[in-house]
mmCIF file as gemmi writes it, N, C-alpha and C atoms, coordinates in Angstrom:
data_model
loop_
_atom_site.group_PDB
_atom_site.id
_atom_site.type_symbol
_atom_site.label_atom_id
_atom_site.label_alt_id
_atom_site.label_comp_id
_atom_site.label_asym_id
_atom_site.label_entity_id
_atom_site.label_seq_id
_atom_site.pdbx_PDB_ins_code
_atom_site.Cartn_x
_atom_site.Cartn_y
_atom_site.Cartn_z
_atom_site.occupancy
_atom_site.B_iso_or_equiv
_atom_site.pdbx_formal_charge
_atom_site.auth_seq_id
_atom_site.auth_asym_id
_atom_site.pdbx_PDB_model_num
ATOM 1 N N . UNK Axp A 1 ? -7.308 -2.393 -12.961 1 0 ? 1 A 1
ATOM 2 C CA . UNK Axp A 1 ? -6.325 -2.053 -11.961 1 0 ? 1 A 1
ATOM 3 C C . UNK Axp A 1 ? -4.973 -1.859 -12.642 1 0 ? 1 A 1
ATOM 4 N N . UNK Axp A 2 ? -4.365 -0.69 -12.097 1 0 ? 2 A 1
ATOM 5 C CA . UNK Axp A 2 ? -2.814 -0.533 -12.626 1 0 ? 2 A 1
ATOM 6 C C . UNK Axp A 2 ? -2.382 -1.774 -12.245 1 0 ? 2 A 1
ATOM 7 N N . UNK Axp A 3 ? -0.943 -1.782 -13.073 1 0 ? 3 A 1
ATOM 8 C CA . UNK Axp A 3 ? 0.079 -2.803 -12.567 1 0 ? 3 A 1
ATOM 9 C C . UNK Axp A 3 ? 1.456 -2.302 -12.671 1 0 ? 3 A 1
ATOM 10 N N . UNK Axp A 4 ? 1.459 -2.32 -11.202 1 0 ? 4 A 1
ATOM 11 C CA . UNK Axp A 4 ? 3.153 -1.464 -10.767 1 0 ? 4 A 1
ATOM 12 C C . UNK Axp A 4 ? 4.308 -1.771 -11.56 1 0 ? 4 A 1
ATOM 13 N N . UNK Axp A 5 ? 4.256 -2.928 -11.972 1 0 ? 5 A 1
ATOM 14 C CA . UNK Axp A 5 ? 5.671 -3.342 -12.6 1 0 ? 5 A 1
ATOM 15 C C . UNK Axp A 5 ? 5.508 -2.9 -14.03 1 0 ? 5 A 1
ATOM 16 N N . UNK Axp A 6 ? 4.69 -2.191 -14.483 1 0 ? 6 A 1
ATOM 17 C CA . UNK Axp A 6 ? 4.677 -1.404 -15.801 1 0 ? 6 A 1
ATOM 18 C C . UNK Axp A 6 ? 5.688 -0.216 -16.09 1 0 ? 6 A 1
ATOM 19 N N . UNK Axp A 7 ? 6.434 -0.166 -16.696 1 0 ? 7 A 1
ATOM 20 C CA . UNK Axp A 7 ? 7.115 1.38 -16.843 1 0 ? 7 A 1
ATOM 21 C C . UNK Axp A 7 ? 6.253 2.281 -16.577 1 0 ? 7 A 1
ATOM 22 N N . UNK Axp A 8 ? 5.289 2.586 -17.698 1 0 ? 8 A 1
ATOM 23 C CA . UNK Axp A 8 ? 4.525 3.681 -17.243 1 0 ? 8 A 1
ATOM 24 C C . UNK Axp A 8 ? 3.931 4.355 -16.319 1 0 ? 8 A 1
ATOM 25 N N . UNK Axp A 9 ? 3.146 3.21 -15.996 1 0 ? 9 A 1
ATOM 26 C CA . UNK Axp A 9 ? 2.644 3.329 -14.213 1 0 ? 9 A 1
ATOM 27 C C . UNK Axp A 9 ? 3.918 3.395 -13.219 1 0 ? 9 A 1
ATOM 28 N N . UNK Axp A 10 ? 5.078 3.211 -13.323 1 0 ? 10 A 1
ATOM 29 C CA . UNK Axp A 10 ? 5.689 3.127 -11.966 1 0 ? 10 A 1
ATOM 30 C C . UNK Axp A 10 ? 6.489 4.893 -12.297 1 0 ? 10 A 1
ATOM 31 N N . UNK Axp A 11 ? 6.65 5.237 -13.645 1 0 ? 11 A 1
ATOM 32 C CA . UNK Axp A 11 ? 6.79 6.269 -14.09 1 0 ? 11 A 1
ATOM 33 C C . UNK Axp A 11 ? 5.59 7.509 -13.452 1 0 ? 11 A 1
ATOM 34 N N . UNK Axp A 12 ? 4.848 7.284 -13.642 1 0 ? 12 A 1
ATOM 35 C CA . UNK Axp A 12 ? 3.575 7.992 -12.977 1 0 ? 12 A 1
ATOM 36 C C . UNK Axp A 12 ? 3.575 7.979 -11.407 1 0 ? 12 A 1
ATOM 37 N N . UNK Axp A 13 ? 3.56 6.775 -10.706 1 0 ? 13 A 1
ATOM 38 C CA . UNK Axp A 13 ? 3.604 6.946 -9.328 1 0 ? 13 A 1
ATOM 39 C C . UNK Axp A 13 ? 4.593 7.924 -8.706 1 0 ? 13 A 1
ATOM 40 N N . UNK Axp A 14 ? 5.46 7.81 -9.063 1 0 ? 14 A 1
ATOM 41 C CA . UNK Axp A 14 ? 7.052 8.667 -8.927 1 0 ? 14 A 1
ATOM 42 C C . UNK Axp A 14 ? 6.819 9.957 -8.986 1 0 ? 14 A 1
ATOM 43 N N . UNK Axp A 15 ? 5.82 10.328 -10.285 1 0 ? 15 A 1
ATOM 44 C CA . UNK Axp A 15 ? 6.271 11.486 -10.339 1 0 ? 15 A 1
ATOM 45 C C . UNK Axp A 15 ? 4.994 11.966 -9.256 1 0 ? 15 A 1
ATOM 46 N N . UNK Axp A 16 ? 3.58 11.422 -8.88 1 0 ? 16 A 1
ATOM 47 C CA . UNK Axp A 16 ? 2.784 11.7 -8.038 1 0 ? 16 A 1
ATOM 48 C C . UNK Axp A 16 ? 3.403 11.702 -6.582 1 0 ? 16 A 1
ATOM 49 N N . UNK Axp A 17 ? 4.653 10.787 -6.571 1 0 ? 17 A 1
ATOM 50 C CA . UNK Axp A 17 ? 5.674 10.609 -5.127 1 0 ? 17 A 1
ATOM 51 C C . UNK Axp A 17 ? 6.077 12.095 -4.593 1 0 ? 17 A 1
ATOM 52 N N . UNK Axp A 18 ? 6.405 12.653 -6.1 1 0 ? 18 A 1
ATOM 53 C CA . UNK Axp A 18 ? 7.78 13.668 -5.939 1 0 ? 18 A 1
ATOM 54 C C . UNK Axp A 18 ? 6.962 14.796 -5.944 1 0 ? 18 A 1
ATOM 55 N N . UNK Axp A 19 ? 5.346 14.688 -6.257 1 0 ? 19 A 1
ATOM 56 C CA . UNK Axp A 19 ? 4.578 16.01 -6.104 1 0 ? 19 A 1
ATOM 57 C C . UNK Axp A 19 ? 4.379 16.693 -4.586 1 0 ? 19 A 1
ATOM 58 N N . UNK Axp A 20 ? 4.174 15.461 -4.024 1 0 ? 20 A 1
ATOM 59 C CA . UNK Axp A 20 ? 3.799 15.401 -2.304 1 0 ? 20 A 1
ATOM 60 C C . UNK Axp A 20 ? 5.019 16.603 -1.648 1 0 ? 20 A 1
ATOM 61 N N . UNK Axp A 21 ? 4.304 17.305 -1.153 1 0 ? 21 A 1
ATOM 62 C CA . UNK Axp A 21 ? 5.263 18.579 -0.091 1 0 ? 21 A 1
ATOM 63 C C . UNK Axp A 21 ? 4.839 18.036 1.116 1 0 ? 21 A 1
ATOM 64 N N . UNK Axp A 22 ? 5.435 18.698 2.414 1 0 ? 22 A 1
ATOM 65 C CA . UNK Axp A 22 ? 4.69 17.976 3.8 1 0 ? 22 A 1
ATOM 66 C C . UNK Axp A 22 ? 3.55 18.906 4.448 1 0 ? 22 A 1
ATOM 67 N N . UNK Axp A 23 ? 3.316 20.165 3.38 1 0 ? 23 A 1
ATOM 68 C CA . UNK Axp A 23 ? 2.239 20.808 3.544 1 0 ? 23 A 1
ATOM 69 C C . UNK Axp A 23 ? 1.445 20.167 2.574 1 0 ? 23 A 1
ATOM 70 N N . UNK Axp A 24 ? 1.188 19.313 1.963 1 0 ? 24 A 1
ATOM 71 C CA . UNK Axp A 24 ? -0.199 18.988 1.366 1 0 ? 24 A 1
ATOM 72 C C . UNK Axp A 24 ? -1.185 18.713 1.968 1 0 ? 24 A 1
ATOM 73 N N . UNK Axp A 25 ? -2.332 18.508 1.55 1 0 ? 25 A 1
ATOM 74 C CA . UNK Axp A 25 ? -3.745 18.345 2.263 1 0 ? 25 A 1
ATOM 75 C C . UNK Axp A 25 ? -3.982 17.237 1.62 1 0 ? 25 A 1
ATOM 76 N N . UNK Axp A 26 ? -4.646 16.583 2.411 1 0 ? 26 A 1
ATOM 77 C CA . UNK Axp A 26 ? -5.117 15.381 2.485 1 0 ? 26 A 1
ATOM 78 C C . UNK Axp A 26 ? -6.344 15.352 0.996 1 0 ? 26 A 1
ATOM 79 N N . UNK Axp A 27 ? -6.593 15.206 0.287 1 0 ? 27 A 1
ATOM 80 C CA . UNK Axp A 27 ? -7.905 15.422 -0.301 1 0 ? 27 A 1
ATOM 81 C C . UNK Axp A 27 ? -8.845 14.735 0.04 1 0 ? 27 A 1
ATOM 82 N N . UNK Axp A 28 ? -8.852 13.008 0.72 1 0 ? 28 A 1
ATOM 83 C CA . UNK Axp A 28 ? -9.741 12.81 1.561 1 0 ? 28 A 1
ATOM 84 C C . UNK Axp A 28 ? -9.122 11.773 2.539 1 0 ? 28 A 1
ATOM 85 N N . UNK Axp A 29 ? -9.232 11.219 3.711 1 0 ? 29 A 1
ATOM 86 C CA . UNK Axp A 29 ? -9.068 10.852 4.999 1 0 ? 29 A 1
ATOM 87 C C . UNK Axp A 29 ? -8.415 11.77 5.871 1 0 ? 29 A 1
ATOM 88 N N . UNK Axp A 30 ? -7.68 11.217 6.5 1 0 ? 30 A 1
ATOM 89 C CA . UNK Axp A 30 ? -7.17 12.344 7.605 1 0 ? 30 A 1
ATOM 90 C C . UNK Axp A 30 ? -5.229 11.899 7.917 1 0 ? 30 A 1
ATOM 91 N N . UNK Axp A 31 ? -4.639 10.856 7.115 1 0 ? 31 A 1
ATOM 92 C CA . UNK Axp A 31 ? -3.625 10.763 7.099 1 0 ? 31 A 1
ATOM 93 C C . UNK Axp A 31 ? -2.505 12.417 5.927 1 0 ? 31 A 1
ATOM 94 N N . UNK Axp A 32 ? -1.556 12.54 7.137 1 0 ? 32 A 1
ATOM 95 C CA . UNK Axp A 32 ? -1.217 13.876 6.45 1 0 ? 32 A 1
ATOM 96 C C . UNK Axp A 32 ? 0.279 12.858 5.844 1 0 ? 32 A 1
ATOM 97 N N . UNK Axp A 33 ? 0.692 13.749 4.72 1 0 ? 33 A 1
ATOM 98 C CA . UNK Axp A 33 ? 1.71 13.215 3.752 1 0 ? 33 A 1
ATOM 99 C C . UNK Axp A 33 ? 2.848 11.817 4.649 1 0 ? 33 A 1
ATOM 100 N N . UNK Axp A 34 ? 3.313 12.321 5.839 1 0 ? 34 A 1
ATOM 101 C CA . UNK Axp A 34 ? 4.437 11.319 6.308 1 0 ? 34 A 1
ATOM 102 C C . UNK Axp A 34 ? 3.393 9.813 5.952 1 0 ? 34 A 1
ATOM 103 N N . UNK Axp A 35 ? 2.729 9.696 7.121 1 0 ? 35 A 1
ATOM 104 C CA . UNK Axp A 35 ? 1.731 8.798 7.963 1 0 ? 35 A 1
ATOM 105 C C . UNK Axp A 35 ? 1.261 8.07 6.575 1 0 ? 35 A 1
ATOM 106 N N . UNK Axp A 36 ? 0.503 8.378 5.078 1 0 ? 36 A 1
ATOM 107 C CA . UNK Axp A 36 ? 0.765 8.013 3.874 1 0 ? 36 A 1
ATOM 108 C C . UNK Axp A 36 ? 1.622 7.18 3.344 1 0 ? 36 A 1
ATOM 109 N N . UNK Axp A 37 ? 2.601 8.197 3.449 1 0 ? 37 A 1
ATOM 110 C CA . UNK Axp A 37 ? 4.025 7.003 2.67 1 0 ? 37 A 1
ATOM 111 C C . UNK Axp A 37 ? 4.121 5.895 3.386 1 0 ? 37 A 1
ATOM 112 N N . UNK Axp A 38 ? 4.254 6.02 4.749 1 0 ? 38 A 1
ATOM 113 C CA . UNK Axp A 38 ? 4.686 4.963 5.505 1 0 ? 38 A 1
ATOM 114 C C . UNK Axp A 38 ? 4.081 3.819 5.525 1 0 ? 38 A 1
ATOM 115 N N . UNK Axp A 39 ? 2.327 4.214 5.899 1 0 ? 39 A 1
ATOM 116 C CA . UNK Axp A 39 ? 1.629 3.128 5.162 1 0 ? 39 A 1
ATOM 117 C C . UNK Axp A 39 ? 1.733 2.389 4.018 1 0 ? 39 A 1
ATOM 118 N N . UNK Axp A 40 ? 1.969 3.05 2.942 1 0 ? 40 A 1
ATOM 119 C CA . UNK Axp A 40 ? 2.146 2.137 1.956 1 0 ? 40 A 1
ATOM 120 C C . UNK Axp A 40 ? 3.394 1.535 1.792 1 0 ? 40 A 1
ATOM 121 N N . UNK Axp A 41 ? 4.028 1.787 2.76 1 0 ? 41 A 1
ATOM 122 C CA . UNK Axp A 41 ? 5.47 1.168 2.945 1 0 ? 41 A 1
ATOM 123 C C . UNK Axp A 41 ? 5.009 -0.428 3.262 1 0 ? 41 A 1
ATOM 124 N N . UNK Axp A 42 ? 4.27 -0.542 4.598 1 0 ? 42 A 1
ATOM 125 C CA . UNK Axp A 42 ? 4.1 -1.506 5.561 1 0 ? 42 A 1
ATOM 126 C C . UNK Axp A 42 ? 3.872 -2.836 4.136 1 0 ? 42 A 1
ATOM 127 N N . UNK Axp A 43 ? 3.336 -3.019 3.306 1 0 ? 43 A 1
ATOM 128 C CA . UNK Axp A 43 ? 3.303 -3.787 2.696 1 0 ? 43 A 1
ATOM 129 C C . UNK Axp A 43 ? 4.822 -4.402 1.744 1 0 ? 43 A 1
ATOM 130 N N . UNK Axp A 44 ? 5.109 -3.718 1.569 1 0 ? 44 A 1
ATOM 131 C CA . UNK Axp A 44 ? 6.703 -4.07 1.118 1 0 ? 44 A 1
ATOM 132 C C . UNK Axp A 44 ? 7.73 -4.095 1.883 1 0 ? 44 A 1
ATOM 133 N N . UNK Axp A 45 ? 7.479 -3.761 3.238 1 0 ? 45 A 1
ATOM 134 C CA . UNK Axp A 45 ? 8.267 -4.233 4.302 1 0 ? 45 A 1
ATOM 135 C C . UNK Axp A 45 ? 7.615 -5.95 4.651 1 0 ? 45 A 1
ATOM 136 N N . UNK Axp A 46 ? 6.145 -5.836 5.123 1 0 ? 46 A 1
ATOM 137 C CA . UNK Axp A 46 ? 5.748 -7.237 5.166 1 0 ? 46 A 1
ATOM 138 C C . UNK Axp A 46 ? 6.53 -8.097 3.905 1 0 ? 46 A 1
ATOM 139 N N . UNK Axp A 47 ? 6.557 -7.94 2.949 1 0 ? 47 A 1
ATOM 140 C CA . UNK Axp A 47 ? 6.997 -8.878 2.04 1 0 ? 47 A 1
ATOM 141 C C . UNK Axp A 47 ? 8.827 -9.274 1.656 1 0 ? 47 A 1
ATOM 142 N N . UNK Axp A 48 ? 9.008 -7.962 2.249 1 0 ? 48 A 1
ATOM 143 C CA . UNK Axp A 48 ? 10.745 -7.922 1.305 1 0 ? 48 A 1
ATOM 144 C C . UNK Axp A 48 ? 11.604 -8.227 3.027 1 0 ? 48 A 1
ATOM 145 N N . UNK Axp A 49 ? 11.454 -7.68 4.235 1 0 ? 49 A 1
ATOM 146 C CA . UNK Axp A 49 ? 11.881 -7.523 5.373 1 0 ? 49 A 1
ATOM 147 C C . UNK Axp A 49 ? 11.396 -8.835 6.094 1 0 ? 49 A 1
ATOM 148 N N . UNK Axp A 50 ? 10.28 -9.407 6.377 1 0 ? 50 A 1
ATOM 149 C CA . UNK Axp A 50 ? 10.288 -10.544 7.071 1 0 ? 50 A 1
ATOM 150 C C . UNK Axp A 50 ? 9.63 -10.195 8.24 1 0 ? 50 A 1
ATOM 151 N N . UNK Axp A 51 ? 9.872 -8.862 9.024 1 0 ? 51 A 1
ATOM 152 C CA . UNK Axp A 51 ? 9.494 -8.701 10.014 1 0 ? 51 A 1
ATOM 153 C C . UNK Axp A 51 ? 8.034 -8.654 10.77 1 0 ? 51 A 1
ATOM 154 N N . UNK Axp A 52 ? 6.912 -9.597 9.735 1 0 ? 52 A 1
ATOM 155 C CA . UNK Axp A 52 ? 5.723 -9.215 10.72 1 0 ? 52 A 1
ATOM 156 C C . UNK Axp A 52 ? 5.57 -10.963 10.525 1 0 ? 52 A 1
ATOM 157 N N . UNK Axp A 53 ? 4.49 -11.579 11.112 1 0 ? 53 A 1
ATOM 158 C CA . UNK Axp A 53 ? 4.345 -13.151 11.325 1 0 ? 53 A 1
ATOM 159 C C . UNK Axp A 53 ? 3.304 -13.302 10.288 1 0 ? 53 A 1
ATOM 160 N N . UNK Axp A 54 ? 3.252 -14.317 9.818 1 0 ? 54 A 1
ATOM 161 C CA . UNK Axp A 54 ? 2.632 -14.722 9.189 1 0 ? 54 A 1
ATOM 162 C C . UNK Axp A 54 ? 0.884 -15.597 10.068 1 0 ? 54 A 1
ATOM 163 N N . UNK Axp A 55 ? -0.211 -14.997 8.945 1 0 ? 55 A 1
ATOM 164 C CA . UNK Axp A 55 ? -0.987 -15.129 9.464 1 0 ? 55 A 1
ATOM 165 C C . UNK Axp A 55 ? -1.665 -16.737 9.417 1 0 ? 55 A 1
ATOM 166 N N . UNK Axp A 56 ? -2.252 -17.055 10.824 1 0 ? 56 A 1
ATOM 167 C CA . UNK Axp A 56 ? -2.518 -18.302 10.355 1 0 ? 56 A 1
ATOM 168 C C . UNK Axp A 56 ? -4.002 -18.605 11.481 1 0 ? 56 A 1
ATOM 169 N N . UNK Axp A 57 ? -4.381 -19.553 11.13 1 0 ? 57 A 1
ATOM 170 C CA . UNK Axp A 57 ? -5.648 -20.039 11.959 1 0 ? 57 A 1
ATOM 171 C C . UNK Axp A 57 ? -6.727 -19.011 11.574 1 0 ? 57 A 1
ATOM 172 N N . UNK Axp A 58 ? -7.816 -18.77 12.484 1 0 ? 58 A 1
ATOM 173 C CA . UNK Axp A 58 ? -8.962 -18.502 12.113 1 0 ? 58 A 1
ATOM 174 C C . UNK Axp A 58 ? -8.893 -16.942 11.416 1 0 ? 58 A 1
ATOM 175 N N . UNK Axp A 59 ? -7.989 -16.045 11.763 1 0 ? 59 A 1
ATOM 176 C CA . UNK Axp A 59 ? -7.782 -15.052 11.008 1 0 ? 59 A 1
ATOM 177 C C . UNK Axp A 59 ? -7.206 -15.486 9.75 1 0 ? 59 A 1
ATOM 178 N N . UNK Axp A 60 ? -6.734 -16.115 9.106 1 0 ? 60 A 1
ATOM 179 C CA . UNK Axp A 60 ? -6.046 -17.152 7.811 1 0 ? 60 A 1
ATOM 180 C C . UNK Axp A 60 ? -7.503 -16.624 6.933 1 0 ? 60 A 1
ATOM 181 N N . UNK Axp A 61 ? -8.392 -18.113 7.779 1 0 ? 61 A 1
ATOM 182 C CA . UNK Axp A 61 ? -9.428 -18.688 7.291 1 0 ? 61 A 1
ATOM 183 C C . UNK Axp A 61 ? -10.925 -17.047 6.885 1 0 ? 61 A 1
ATOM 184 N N . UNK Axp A 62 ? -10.29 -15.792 8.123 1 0 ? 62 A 1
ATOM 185 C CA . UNK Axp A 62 ? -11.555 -14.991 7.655 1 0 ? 62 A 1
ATOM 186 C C . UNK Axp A 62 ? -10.782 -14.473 6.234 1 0 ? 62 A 1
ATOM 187 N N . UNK Axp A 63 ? -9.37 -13.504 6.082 1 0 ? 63 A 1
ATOM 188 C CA . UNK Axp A 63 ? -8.96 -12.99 5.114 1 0 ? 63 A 1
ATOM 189 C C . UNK Axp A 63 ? -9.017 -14.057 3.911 1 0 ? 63 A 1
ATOM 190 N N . UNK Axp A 64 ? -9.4 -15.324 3.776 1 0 ? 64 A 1
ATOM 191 C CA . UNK Axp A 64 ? -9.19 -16.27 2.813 1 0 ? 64 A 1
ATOM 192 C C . UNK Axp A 64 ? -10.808 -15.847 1.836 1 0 ? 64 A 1
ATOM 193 N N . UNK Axp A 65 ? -11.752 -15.733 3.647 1 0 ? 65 A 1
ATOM 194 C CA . UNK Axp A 65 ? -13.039 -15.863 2.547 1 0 ? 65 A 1
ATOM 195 C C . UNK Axp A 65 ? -13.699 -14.609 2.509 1 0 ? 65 A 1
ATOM 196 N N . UNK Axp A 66 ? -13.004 -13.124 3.11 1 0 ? 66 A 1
ATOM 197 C CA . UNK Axp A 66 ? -13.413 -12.127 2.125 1 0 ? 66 A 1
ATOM 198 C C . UNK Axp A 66 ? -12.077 -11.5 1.308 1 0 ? 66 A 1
ATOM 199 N N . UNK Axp A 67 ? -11.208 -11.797 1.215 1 0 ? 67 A 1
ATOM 200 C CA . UNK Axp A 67 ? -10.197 -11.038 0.234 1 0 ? 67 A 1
ATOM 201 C C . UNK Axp A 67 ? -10.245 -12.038 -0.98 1 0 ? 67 A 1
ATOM 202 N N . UNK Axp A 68 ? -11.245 -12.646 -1.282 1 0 ? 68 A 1
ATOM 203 C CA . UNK Axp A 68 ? -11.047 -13.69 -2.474 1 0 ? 68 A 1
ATOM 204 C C . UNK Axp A 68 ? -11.367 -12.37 -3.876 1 0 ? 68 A 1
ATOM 205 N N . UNK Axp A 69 ? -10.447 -12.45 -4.79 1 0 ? 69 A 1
ATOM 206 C CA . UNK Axp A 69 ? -10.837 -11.763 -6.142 1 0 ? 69 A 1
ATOM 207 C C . UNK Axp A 69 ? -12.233 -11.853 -6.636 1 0 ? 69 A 1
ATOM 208 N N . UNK Axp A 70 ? -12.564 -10.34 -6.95 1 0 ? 70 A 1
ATOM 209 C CA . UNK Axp A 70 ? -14.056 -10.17 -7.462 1 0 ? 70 A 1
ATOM 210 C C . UNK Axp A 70 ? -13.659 -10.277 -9.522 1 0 ? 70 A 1
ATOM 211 N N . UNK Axp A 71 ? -14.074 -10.971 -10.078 1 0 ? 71 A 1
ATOM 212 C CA . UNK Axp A 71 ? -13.891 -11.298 -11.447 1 0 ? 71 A 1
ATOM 213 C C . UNK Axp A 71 ? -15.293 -10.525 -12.07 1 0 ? 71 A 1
């Protein structure tokens, strides 16, 4: 797996950022260029902004026992 905080790789993402027109095509799902970015926004908003709740109780307990790292 990349790791974002690499020069290189964050060098690379950027420039794959700055390729995106708002006529591109999807190459596969069905999210068109905006709907994309934004998504991958939602995670660095969850973390840096504050604004979503933190998860707890039995949803906690399912993301605990399938998002565990595959080694």
């Amino acid at each position: 797996m990349k790791n974002i905080f690499d020069a290189e790789i964050t060098q690379e993402i950027r420039e794959r950022i700055n390729y995106l027109k708002p006529e591109s095509k999807a190459l596969w799902g069905t999210m068109n260029v905006s709907q994309m970015l934004a998504h991958c926004n939602v995670t660095y908003a969850m973390i840096y902004d504050g604004n979503y709740k933190k998860v707890t109780g039995l949803k906690k307990l399912i993301y605990r026992t399938f998002n565990k790292e595959i080694s």
